[in-house]
C-alpha positions as a Markdown table, in Angstrom:
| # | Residue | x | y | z |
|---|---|---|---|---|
| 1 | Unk | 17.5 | -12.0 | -5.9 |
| 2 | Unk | 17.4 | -10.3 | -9.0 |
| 3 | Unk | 16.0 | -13.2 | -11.1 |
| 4 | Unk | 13.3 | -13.5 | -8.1 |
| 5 | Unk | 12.1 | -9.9 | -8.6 |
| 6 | Unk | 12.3 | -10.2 | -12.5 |
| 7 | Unk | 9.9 | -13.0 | -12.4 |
| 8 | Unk | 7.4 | -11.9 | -9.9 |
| 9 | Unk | 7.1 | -9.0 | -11.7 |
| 10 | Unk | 6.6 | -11.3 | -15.5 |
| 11 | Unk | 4.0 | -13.2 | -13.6 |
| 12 | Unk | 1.7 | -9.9 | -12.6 |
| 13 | Unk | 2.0 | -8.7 | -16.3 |
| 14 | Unk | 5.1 | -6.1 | -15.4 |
| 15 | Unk | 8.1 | -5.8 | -17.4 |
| 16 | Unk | 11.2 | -6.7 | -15.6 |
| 17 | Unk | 12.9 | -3.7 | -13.3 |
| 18 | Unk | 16.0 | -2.3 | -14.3 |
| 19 | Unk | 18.8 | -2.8 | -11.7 |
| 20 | Unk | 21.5 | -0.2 | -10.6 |
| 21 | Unk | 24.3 | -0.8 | -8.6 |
| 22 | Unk | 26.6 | 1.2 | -8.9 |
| 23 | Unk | 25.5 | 3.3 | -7.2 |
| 24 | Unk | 25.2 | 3.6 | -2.9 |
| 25 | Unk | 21.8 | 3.2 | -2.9 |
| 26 | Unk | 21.2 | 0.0 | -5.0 |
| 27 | Unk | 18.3 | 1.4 | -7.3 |
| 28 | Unk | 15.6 | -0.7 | -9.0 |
| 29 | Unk | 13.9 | 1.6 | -11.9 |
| 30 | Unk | 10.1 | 0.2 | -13.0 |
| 31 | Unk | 9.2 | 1.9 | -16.6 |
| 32 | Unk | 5.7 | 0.9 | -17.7 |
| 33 | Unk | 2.2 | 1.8 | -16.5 |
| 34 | Unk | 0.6 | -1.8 | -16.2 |
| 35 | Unk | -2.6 | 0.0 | -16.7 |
| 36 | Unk | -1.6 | 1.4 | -20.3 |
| 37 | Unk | -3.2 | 0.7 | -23.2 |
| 38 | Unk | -0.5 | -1.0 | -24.9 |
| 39 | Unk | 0.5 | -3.1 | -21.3 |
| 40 | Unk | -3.2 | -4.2 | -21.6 |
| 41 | Unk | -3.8 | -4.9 | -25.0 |
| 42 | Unk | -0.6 | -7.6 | -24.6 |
| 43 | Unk | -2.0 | -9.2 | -22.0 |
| 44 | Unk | -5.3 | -10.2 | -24.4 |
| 45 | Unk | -8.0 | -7.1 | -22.9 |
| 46 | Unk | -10.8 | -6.4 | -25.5 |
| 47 | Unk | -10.8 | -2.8 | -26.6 |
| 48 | Unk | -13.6 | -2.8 | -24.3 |
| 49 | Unk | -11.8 | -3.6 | -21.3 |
| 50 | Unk | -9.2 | -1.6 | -22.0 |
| 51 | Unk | -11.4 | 1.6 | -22.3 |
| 52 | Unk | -13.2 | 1.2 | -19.1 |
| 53 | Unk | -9.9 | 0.4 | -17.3 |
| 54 | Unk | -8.4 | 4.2 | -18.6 |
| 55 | Unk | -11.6 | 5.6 | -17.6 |
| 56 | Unk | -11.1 | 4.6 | -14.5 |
| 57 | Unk | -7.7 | 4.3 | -14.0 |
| 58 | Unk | -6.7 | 5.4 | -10.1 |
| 59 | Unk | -10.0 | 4.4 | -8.8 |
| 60 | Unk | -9.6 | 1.3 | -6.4 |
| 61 | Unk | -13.3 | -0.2 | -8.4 |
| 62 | Unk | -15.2 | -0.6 | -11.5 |
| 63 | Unk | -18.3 | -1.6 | -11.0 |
| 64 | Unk | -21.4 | -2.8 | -13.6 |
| 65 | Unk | -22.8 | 0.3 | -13.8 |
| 66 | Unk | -19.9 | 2.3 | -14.3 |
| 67 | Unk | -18.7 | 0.1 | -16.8 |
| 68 | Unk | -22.1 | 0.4 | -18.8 |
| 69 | Unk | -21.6 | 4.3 | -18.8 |
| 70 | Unk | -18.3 | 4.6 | -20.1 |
| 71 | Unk | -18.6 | 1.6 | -22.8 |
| 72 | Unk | -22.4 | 2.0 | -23.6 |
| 73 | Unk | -22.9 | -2.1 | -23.1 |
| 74 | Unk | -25.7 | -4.1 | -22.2 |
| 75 | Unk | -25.4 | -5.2 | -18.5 |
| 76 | Unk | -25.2 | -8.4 | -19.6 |
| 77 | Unk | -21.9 | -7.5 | -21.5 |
| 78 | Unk | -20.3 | -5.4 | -18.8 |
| 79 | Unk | -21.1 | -8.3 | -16.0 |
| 80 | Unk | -19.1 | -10.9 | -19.1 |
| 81 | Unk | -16.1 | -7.6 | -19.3 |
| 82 | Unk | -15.6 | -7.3 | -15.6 |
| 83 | Unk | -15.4 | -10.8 | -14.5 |
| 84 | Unk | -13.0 | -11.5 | -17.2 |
| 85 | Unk | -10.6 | -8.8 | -15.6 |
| 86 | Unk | -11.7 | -10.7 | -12.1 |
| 87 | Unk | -10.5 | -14.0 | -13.7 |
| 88 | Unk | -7.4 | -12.3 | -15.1 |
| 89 | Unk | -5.9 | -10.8 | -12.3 |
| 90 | Unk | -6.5 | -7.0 | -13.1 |
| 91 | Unk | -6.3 | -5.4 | -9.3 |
| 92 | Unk | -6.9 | -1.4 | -9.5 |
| 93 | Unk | -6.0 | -1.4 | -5.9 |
């Protein structure tokens, strides 16, 4: 079970949980923002990308326009930034 959980979470970017059981609850501890600058400069983000995704970190959406706001890119560019985070996985939801 642990290895399952451990692996799930290496495939959606996440470091692997800490387990606890030693305790009566068995405890699983998670210790990283996925959304952090660091979490998404290791998984290959533009500075860009990453940017946009703090400025809008806890919305459930970025969409074009927004993402021309905050960066100051050409639509064009923001259209090429967001659907490389589609293609990548990155879910704000």
């Amino acid at each position: 079970m642990y290895d399952l959980l451990a692996a799930a979470c290496r495939e959606q970017g996440l470091p692997a949980p800490a387990f606890d059981s030693r305790d009566d609850p068995f405890s699983v501890t998670f210790e990283q923002d996925p959304f952090s600058a660091p979490r998404l400069r290791e998984r290959g983000l533009s500075e860009r990308q990453v940017t946009a995704i703090a400025a809008m970190h806890g919305r459930e959406t970025i969409t074009n326009r927004d993402d021309r706001e905050v960066i100051g890119v050409t639509d064009r560019t923001a259209l090429r930034d967001l659907s490389d985070l589609v293609t990548r996985g990155v879910s704000f939801a």
